[in-house]
N, C-alpha and C positions, 0 to 999 in steps of 0.2 A: 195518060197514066200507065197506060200497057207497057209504054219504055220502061216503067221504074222493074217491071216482073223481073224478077229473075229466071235467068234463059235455064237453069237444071230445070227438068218435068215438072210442069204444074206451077210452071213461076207464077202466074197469074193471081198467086193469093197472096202476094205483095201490092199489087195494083187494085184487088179488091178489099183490103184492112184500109189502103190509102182514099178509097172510094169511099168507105163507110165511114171511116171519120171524118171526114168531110161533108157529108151529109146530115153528119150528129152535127156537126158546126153552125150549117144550114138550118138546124130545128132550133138553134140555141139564139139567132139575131135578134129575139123579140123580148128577150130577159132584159134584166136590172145591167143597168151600166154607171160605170162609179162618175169622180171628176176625171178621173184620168183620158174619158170618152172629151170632155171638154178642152180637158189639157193641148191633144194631138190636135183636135179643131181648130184651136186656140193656135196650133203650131204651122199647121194645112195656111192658116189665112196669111199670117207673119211671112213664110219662106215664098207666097204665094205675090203679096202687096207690095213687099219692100225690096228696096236694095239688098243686097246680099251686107253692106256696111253698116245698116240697120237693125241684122235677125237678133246679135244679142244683145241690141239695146233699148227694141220694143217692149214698155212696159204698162199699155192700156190694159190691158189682164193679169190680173197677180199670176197668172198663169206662163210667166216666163219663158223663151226657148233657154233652157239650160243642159242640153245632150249634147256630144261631140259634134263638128262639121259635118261629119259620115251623115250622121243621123239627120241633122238638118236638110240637106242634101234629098235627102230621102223623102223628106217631108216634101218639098219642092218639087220633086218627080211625084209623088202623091197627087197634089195638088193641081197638074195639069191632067188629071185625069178627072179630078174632083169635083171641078169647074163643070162637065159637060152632063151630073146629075143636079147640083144646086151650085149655083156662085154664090147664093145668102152666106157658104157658110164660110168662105173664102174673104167677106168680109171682118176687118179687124174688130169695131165695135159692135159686133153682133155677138156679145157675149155670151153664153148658155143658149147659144142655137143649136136647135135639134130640128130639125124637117123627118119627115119620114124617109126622103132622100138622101138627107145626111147618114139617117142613119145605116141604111141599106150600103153604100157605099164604103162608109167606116167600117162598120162588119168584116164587108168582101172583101174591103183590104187587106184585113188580118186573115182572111182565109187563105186568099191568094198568094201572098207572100210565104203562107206557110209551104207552098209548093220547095222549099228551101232546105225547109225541114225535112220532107217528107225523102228530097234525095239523099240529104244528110244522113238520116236513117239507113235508106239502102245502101251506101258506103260504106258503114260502119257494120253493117250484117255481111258484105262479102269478107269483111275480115275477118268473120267467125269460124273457129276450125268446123267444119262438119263430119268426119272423117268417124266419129265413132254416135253420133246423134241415129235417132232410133228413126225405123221405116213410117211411123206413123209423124204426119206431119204438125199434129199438133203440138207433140214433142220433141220437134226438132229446135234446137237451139236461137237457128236464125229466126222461126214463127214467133218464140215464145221474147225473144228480144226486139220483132218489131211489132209486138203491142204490146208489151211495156214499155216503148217509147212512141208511137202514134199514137193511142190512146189513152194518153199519160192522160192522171185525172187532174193534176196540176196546171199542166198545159191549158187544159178545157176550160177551166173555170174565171182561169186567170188571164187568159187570153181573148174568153169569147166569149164569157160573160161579165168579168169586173171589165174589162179591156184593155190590153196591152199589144206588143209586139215581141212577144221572149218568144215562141216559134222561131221567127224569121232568125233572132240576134243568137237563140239556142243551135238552129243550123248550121250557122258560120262556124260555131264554136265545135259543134260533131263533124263538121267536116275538118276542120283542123286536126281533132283528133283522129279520124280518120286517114287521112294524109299520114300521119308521121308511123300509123302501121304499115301503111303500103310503103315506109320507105319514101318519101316524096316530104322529106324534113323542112326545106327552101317553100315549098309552097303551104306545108302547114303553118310553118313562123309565119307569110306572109297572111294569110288567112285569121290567123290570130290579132297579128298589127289590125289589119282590116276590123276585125271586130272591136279593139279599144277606141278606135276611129266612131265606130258608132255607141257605144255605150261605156263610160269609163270605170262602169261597177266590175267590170270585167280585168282590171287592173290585178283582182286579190288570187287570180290564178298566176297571172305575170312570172313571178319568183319560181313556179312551177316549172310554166317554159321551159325559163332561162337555163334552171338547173338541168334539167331532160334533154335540152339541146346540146347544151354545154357536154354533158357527157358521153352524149350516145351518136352526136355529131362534128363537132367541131375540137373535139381533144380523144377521136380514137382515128385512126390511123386507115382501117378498116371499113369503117363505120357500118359497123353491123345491125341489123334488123332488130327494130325495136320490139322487143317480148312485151304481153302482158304485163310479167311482175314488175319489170321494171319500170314502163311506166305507169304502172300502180303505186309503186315507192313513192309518186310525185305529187301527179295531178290530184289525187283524191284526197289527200291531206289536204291542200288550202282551198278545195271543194267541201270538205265538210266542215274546215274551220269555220268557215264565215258564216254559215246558219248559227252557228255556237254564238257567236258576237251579235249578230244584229238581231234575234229576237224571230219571235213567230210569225210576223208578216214577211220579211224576207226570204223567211226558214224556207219556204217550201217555195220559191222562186229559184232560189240557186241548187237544191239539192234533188228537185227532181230530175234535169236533165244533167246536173253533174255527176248523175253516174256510169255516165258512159263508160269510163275505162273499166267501173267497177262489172257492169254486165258483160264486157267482153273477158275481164277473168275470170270469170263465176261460168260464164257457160264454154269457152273452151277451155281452161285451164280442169273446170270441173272441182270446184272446193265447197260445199255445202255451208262452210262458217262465211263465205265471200254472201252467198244466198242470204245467208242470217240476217246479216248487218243491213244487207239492202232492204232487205222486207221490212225492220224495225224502223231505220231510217225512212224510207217512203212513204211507210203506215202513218208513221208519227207528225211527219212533213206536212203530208194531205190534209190531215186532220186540222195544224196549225191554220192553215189556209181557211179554214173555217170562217173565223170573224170576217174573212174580205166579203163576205155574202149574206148579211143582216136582214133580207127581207125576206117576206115569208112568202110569196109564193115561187122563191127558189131554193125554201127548204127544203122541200121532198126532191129536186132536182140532184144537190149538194148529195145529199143521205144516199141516196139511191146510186149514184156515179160511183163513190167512194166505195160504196158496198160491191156493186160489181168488180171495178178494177182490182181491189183488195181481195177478193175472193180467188179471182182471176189467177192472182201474182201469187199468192200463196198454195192454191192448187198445182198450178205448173210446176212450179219451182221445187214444189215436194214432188212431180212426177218426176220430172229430170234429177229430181236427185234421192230417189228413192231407195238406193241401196244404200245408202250415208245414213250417220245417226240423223235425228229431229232435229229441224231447221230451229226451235225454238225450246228451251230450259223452262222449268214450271214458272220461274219468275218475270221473265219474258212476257209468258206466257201471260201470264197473269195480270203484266202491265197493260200486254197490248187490248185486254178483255176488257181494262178501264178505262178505253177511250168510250165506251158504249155509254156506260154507269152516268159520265162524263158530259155528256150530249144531252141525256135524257134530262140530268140536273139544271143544264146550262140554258136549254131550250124550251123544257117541258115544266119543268117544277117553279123557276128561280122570278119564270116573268109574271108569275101569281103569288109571289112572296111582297112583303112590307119592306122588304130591303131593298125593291128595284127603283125606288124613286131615291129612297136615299145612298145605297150602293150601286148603282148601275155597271160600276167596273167591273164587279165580281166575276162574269163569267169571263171578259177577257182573261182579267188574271188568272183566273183556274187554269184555261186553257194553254195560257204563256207560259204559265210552271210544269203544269203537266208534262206538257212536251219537250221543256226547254231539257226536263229525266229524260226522255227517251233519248233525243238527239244526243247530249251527254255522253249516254250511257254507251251508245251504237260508235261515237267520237273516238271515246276511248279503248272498246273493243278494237275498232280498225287497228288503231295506230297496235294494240295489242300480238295484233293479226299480222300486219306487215313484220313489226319488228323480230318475231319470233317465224317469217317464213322462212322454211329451206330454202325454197327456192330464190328468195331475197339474199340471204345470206351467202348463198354460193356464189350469185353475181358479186356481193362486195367481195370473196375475197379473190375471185380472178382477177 
């Protein structure tokens, strides 16, 4: 981990935020795991037992391989590693097998592969301008953007407690974007291909790409150095659209790490309303995520993450941008105070009411509406934000 430090004084504290969440990952193996723990099981034995002319027609499990080749692929290099803590689970008809082995192994995986992530990260912090960031390290721009993207609380819950692999599939995606700062356009397209190869949700940025390519590579002449604003004009629009469409389970899958391009404007470009949108959007996102974790002794887990990271994000973000008007308007303001009210009703009040046998939906629904205002509202601001920047505008008309 010491390579990931960054060599200016005191890199070291890039290697030790990547150490400590990873450790929090370590404390997290022994929580609630959804089907989705079964699914990958399900997917470990398939890529593991069959032909490769079989993986997508095995259908002893309604739990179907249905991810790109990449993906499968993936699972099959999994799988010989899998084999050497339990074979049980490598079997096909071992439906809902869980070993303690299995589960240890599973875990690790998703830990391990976040190793992906974690360089992803430090990629996308060297292209942070530093040049006016303050002497105390906790205010320096790159600190405060890589833990709000290591210790994303999105990340955490939904990767290493409900269980998944967005880490690993969200690294490929930060390092692409990373790539096409440095200038390195050829290897971030290809990086991105790479990515729709293993998951094809990743399709709804595509149009993004193509467009960003198309202008800032392959129809200038020059091909000049990709600024922030302009690709902010791109990627973050069919980033935020798709939380808008698919609702509060996805909501905060796609939007917590899709804001990459949005942290690299907001902390060197330096715009306080760039802050705004993130923190409404984030706050709102986390919260949606909510329902993926229905049992109660990972409610105080849940409450407690959110609260830190949220505290976190919103501290910083007013330090570094403290001479700027308020990151948040009284009605902002006010919304964001209602996700508490919101919690208390949904979790505390509603499961001792007459309604929960015959309403059960109720709190999903609150929470889907709830948020689906915030998201909206932060949707609309953006696109508010791009289309009336200066600095947008003087790109269109050069």
């Amino acid at each position: 981990m010491a390579a990931l430090g960054f060599a200016t004084g005191g890199g070291s504290w890039f290697s030790a935020l990547a150490l400590g969440v990873t450790l929090l990952k370590c404390l997290l193996i022994p929580t609630y795991h959804s089907t989705d723990f079964e699914v990958h099981r399900n997917w470990l034995a398939i890529t593991h037992s069959l032909p490769v002319s079989q993986w997508y027609y095995e259908a002893t499990s309604e739990w179907t391989l249905d991810y790109p080749p990449f993906f499968a692929w993936f699972e099959y290099v999994l799988s010989h590693v899998a084999k050497y803590f339990d074979q049980e689970m490598l079997n096909i008809h071992n439906l809902n097998y869980c070993s303690s082995r299995t589960l240890l192994f599973q875990r690790f995986s998703v830990i391990f592969t976040d190793a992906l992530f974690v360089y992803a990260v430090h990629e996308c912090c060297k292209c942070i301008d530093g040049k006016k960031s303050s002497k105390e390290l906790t205010e320096k721009p790159k600190f405060i953007l890589s833990v709000l993207l290591l210790w994303n609380f999105g990340l955490l819950i939904v990767d290493h407690i409900h269980f998944q692999y967005n880490g690993f599939l969200f690294g490929l995606m930060l390092l692409s974007i990373a790539r096409l700062f440095q200038k390195r356009h050829l290897e971030g397209a290809f990086l991105f291909a790479v990515l729709l190869h293993f998951k094809h949700i990743y399709l709804y940025v595509a149009p993004a790409y193509g467009v960003y390519l198309l202008r800032s590579y392959c129809f200038t002449a020059n091909k000049p150095e990709p600024t922030a604003s302009s690709l902010f004009t791109t990627l973050p629009f069919q980033e935020r659209a798709l939380p808008c469409i698919l609702g509060s389970k996805f909501l905060g899958f796609v939007q917590c790490f899709g804001q990459s391009a949005v942290h690299h404007r907001l902390l060197s470009v330096g715009k306080a309303g760039d802050a705004s949108i993130f923190l409404i959007l984030t706050t709102t996102g986390h919260y949606s995520l909510f329902p993926l974790l229905f049992t109660a002794p990972e409610l105080p887990v849940k409450i407690l993450l959110m609260l830190l990271f949220t505290i976190y994000s919103i501290s910083s973000l007013k330090t570094l941008f403290r001479k700027e008007k308020p990151l948040f308007n009284w009605m902002e303001t006010f919304y964001l105070l209602g996700l508490g009210p919101l919690e208390v009703c949904c979790e505390f009040i509603f499961p001792f009411t007459s309604w929960k046998l015959k309403y059960p939906f109720i709190p999903l629904l609150l929470t889907s509406v709830y948020c689906a205002v915030g998201i909206t509202y932060a949707w609309f601001k953006l696109y508010i934000s791009v289309l009336t920047d200066p600095l947008v505008l003087k790109t269109k008309k050069q």
